[in-house]
C-alpha positions in Angstrom: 98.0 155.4 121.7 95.4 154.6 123.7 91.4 155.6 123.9 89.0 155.3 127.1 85.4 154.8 127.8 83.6 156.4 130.0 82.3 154.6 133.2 79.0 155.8 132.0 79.9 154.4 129.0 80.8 150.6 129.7 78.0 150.3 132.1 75.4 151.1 129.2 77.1 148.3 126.9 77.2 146.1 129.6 73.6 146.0 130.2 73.2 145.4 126.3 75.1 142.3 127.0 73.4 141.2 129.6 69.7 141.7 127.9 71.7 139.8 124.9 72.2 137.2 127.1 68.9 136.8 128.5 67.5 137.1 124.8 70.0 134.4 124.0 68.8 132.1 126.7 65.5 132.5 125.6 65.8 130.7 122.4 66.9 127.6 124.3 63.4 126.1 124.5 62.1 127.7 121.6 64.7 126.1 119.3 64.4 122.8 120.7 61.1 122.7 119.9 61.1 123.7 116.5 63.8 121.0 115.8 60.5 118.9 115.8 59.5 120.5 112.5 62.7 120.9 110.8 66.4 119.6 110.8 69.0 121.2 112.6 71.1 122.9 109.6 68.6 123.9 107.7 66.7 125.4 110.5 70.3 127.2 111.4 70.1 127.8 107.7 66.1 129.5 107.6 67.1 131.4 110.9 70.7 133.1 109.4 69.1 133.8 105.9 66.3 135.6 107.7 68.4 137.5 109.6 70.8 138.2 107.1 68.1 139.9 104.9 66.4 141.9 107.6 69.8 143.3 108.9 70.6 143.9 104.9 66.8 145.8 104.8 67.4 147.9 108.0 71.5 148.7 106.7 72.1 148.5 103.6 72.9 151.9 103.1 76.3 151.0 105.6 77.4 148.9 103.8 79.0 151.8 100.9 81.2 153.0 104.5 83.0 149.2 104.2 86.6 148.6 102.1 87.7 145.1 101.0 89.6 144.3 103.9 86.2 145.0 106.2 84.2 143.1 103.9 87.3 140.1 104.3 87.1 140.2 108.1 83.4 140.6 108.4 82.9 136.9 106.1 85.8 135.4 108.4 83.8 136.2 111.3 80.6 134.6 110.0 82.6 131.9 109.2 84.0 131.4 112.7 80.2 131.9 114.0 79.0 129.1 111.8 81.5 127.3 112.9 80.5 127.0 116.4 76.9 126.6 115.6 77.9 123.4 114.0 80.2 122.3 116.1 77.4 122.7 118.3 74.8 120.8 116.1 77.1 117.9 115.7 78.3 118.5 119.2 75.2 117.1 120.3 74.7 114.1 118.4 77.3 112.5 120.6 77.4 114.2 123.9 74.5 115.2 126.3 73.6 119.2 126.1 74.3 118.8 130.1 78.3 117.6 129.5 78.3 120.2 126.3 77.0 122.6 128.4 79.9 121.7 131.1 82.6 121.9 128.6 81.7 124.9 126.5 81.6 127.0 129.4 85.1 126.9 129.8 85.5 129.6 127.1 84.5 132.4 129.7 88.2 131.4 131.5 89.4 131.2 128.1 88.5 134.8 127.1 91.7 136.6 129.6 94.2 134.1 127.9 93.6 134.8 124.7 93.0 138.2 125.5 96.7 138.1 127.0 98.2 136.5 123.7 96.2 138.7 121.3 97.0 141.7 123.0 100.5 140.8 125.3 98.9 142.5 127.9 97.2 141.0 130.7 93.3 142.0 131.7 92.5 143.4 134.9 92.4 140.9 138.2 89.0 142.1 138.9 87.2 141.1 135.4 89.8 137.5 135.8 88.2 136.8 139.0 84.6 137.4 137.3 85.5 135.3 134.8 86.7 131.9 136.8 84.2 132.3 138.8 81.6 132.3 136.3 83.8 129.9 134.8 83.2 127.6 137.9 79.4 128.6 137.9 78.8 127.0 134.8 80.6 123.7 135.6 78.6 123.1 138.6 75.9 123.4 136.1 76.3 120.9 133.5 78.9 118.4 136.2 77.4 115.0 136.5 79.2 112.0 137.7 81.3 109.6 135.8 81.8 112.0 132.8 83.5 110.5 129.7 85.8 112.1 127.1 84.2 111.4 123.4 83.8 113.2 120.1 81.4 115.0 120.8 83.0 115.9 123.7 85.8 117.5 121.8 83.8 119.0 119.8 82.3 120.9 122.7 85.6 122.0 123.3 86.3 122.9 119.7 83.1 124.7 120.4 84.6 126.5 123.8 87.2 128.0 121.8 85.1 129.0 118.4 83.2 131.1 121.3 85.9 132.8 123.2 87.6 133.9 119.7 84.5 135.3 118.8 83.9 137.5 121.6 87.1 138.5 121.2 87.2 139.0 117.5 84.1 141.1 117.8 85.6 143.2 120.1 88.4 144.4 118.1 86.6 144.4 114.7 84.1 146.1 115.9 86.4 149.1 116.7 87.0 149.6 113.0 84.1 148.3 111.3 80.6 150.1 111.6 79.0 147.8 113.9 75.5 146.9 112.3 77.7 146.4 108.9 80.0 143.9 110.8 76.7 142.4 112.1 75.3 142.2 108.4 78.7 140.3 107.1 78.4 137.8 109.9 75.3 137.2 109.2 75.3 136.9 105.8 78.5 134.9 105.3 77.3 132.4 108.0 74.5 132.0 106.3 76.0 131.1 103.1 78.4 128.5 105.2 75.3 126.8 106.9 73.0 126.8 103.8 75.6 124.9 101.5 76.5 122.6 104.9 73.0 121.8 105.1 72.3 121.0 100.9 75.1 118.6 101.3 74.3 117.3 104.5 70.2 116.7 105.1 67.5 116.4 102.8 65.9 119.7 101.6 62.8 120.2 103.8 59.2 120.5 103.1 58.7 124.1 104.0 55.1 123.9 103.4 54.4 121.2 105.4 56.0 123.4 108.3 52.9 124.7 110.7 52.1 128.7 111.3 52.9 127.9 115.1 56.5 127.1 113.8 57.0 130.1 111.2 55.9 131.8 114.6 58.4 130.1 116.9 61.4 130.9 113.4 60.4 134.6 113.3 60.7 134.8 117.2 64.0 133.3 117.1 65.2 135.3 114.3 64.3 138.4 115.5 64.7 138.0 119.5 67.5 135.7 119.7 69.3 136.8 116.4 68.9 139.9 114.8 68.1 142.3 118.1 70.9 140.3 120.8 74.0 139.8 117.8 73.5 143.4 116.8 73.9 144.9 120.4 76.5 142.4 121.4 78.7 144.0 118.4 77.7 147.7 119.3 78.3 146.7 122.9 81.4 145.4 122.7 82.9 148.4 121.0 82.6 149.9 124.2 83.0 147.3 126.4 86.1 145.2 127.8 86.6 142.1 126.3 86.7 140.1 129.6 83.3 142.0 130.8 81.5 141.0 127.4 82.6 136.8 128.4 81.7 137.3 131.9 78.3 139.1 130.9 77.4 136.7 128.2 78.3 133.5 130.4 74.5 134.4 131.8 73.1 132.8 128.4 73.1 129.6 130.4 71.1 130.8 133.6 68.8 132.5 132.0 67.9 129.7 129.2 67.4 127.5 132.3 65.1 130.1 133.8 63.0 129.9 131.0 62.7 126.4 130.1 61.4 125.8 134.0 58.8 128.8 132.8 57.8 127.3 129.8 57.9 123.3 132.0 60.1 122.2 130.0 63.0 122.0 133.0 62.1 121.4 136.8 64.1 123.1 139.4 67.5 121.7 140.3 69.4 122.7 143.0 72.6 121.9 141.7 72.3 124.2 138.6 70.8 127.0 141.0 74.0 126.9 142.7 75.4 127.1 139.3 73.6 129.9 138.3 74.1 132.2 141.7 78.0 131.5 141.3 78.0 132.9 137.7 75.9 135.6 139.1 78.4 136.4 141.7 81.2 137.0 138.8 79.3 139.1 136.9 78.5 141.3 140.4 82.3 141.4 140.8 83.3 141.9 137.5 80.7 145.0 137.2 82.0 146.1 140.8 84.9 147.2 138.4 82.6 149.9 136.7 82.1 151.3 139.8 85.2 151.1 141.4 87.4 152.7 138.3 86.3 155.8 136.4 87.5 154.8 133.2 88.7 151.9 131.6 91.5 151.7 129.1 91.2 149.9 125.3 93.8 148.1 124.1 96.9 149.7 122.3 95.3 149.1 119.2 92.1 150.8 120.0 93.0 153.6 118.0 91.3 151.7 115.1 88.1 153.2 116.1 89.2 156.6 115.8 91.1 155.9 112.4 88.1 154.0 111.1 85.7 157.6 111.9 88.1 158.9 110.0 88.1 157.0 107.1 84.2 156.5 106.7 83.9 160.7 106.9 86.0 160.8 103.9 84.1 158.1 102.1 81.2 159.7 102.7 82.8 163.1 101.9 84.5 162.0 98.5 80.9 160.3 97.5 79.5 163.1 97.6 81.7 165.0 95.4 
């Protein structure tokens, strides 16, 4: 069986993953400059603990709706998210965040393969075009001339992949787990991951000698690049196609280069603004789609989202009793 979402529907999740985007992008700037005050993992460590225990503050009362398996998926997740936040960390201790930048946006085109394996069925050829091009759009941002191949290199690559599986992974657990309880476990199991990877990796920081300004610039990050965009790219992407969510998303990189030449910490480039108006021209045509269909069909195994309803009204039914 098979369920279907509105036009209505997708278009309203879609513009959640377009505002997470731009809140993404946002925390480009930000975070570079509070890597001045405190190392990389254990400032991924501060900003996933935070979050973790305002998502547990705001939900916590969700969390009785989740079974062992949801619990199981919603830790592998986090563990697939800190993953690429490493990968990303490391990532850039060998390669330039321009030639990262290049290679990890190669997991927009990556999104309708693996989205044909996982499924066996391919996407439509309107949200495929969207995605190449924005694919393309984000090559001509980060291309320089006379690019290498080195780890870190590969590790951007490693990174590429870590992000298309968790688009895609979010999509279909987030059809049968409650969505701000799947954002919790995420969080929290990531969390864990990047606290121990830090302990055994960096020194333990002075978090005293850290200024107000950058407690500031932490909360910021936490709550506007974190807590508010992860949660409405989970609740989103129930709704939303798989390919749409990539496509959507792929607008982190425009829009964190949009506000790093507000802040002054980027000056204008033409190249990358030709970049940035060909990943905007697959997200036109890949939102063309919402307009030009009615409705758009889940996958087969959509019906999750129905079963799970199902099984959280009798868990709340038979705790009642």
């Amino acid at each position: 069986m098979t369920v279907t979402s509105s036009r209505k529907t997708v278009i309203l999740a879609d513009m959640a993953l377009l505002i997470t985007a731009i809140l993404w992008g946002s925390g480009f700037g930000t975070t570079n400059w509070l890597l001045g005050f405190m190392s990389p993992l254990w400032l991924l460590s501060v900003r996933f603990l935070l979050t973790a225990g305002i998502l547990y503050l705001l939900f916590h009362s969700r969390l009785s709706l989740l079974n062992k398996q949801d619990i199981i998926l919603g830790c592998l997740l986090g563990a697939l998210l800190a993953g690429t936040f490493v990968a990303h960390i490391i990532g850039l201790l060998f390669t330039t965040p321009g030639k990262q930048s290049f290679i990890t946006g190669s997991y927009v085109v990556m999104v309708p393969i693996l989205y044909a394996l996982f499924y066996r069925k391919m996407p439509s050829p309107v949200a495929t075009v969207g995605a190449v091009l924005a694919t393309a759009g984000l090559l001509v941002m980060g291309f320089t001339p006379g690019m290498s191949f080195n780890l870190g290199d590969a590790l951007s690559l490693l990174l590429a992949l870590g992000c298309a599986l968790h688009v895609l992974f979010v999509g279909n657990l987030s059809r049968r787990i409650d969505p701000a309880a799947l954002t919790f476990l995420q969080m929290a199991s990531a969390s864990v991951i990047l606290t121990v990877s830090a302990s055994l990796i960096e020194p333990f920081p002075s978090f005293q000698a850290v200024p107000l300004k950058a407690w500031l610039g932490i909360f910021y990050v936490v709550l506007f690049v974190t807590v508010i965009p992860f949660l409405m790219q989970t609740i989103a992407q129930r709704y939303s196609p798989e390919v749409h969510a990539a496509v959507l998303l792929s607008l982190e990189s425009p829009s964190g280069y949009v506000f790093a030449v507000l802040i002054g910490e980027e000056l204008v480039n033409a190249q990358v603004v030709l970049g940035g108006m060909i990943v905007f021209a697959g997200v036109v045509i890949t939102e063309l789609e919402a307009f030009i269909l009615k409705r758009f069909v889940r996958p087969s195994n959509a019906r999750i989202n129905e079963d799970a309803r199902e099984q959280n009204s009798t868990r709340i039914s038979n705790s009642k009793k």
